[in-house]
N, C-alpha and C positions, 0 to 999 in steps of 0.2 A: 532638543526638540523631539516630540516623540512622532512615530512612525506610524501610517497607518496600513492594513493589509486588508483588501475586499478580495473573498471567494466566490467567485464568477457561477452562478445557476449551472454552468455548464460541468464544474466539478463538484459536482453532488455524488454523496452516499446513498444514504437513505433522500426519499424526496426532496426536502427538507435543510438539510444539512451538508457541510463539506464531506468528501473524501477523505478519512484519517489522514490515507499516506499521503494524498497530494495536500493535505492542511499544513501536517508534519514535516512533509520537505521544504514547501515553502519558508517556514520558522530556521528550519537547517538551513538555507540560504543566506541567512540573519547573522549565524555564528559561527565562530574562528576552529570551533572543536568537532570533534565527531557527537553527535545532537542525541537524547536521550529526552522525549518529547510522551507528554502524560497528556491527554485530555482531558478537562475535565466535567466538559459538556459537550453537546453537540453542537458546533462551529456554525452559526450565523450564515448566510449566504447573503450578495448582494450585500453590505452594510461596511461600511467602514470601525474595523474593528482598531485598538490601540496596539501598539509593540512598547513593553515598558523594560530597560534592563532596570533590574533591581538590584546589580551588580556587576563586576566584572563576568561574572559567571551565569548569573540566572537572569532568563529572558522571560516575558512573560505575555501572551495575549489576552485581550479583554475587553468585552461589550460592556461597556459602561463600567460598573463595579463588579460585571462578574468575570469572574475567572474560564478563561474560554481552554488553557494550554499552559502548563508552563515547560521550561525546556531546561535542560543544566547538561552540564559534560557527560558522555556516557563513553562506555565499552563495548566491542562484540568480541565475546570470547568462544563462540560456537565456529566449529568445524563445519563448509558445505559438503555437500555429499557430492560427488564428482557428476560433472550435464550430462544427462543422456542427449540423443540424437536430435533434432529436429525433426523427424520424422515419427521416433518414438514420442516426443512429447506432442506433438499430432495426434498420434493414435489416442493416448492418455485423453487427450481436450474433447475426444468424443464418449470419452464416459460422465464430463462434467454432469454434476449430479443437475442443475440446473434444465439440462435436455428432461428430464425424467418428473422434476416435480417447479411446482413456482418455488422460483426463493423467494425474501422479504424483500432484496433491493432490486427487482429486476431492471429501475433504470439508473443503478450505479453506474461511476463513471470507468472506472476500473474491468466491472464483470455484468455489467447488466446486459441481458442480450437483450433486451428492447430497446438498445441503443443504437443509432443509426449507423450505418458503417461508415468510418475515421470520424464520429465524433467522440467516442470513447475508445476506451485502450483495448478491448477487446480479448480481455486476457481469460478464458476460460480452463480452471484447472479443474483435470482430471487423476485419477489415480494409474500409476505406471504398472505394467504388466508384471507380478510378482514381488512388488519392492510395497514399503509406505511412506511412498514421496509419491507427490504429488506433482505434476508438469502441465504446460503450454506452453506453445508457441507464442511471439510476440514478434512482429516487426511493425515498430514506434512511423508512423507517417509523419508527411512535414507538418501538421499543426501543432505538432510536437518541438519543435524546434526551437532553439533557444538561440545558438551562433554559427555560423560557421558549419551547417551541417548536423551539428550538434544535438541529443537532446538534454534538453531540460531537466537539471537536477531533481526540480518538485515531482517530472513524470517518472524518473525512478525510484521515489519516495513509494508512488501511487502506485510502481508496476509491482512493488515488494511488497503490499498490504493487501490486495484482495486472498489474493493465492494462501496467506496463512489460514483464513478464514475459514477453505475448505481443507485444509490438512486437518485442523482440530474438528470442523465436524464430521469428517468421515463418511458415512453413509447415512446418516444420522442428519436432518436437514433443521437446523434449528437456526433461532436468530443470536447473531453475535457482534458485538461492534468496538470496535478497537481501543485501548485503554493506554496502553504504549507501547513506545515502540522506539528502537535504537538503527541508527541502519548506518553502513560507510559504504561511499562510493569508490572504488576501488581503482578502476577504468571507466571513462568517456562509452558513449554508446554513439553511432551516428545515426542518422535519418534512414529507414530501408534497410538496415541489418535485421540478421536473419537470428534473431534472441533465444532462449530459454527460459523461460522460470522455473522454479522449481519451491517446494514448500515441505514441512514436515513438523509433525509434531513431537511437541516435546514433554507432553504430560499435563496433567490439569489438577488442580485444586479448587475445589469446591467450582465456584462459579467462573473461575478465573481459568483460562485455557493457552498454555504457553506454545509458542513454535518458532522455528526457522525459518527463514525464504534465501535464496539467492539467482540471480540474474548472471543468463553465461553469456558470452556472443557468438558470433558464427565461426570463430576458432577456438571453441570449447574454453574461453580465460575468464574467470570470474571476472564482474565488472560491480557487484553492489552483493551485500548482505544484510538484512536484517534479522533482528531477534525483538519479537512484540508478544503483547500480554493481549488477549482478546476475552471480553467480558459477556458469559452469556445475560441474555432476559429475556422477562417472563413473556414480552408481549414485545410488538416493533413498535420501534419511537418512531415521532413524527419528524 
């Protein structure tokens, strides 16, 4: 019997659209391996989308006949850069380039700050005093919540995808929207901890803009990594 998955308006990217990371984690919640998740559109909101395995190994989402994601086994083979402080990544969240100019998604669910406070994640990266890593603070509220305290797997899909966004643009403010992306959860995150993100880039080709993220918690221990592929264009999708 196949499966279906509706993206609630409330995790939107662009207007329009899901959240890559919270699209992505969701699909990782589906399967047995570490998720290595391609987009191939902009993810439907509100609609009941299908979940089709097309094997033991490949998963697939889809609005009717189109192809919305497909997902297969991945790896993270990149290194994080050890958390700075809470406090330094504070400092960092107040040079987020966002203070200074409009982005494209200002009410993404991830970074848009014309988001209301705790209905998005609220994760604004900035660049760290001397370094090019990128930082914000994060402490996940209870809508976030999954069990037990817990948060929810899809929200640290979602906390590891905005922040690469701003590592590959730099100071440089342009539009860019997620093409894929690999992440492992490492360690649990709870409700009210006191997070790190952190982001960096890993170089670019052509249109295609590669980088790191990883998530620490308040005893500096890695808890999630990803490594995603982020695709400039020319103009912002709907």
């Amino acid at each position: 019997m196949n499966q279906k998955l509706l993206i609630k308006k409330r995790f939107c990217g662009p207007p329009n659209s899901g959240n890559g990371g919270y699209v992505c984690g969701m699909l990782d919640k589906e399967t047995p391996y570490i998720s290595e998740v391609t987009l191939r559109m902009p993810p439907p909101l509100e609609k009941d989308l299908d979940l089709n395995w097309q094997d033991d190994q490949q998963l697939t989402l889809l609005d009717g006949t189109d192809l919305v994601a497909s997902v297969r086994p991945g790896k993270i083979q990149l290194k994080a850069p050890p958390a700075p402080s809470f406090e330094e990544a504070a400092q960092a969240a107040k040079r987020h380039i966002g203070y200074r100019q409009p982005t494209a998604f200002p009410t993404c669910f991830v970074c848009g700050l014309e988001r209301p406070e705790q209905d998005g994640l609220q994760i604004y990266s900035g660049k760290l005093e001397g370094q090019n890593i990128y930082a914000a603070p994060w402490v996940p509220d209870a809508s976030l919540e999954a069990a037990d305290g817990w948060v929810g797997i899809e929200f640290l899909w979602a906390a590891l995808d905005c922040p690469g966004a701003y590592a590959v643009m730099k100071e440089e403010l342009m539009t860019v929207v997620l093409g894929r992306m690999t992440a492992q959860i490492v360690r649990n995150i709870k409700v009210g901890e006191r997070c790190v993100v952190i982001s960096w880039s890993k170089g670019q080709e052509r249109k295609k803009h590669f980088c790191g993220t990883a998530i620490y918690n308040e005893n500096d221990q890695l808890c999630a990594v990803g490594d995603a592929i982020w695709i400039r264009l020319d103009q912002t999708p709907s």
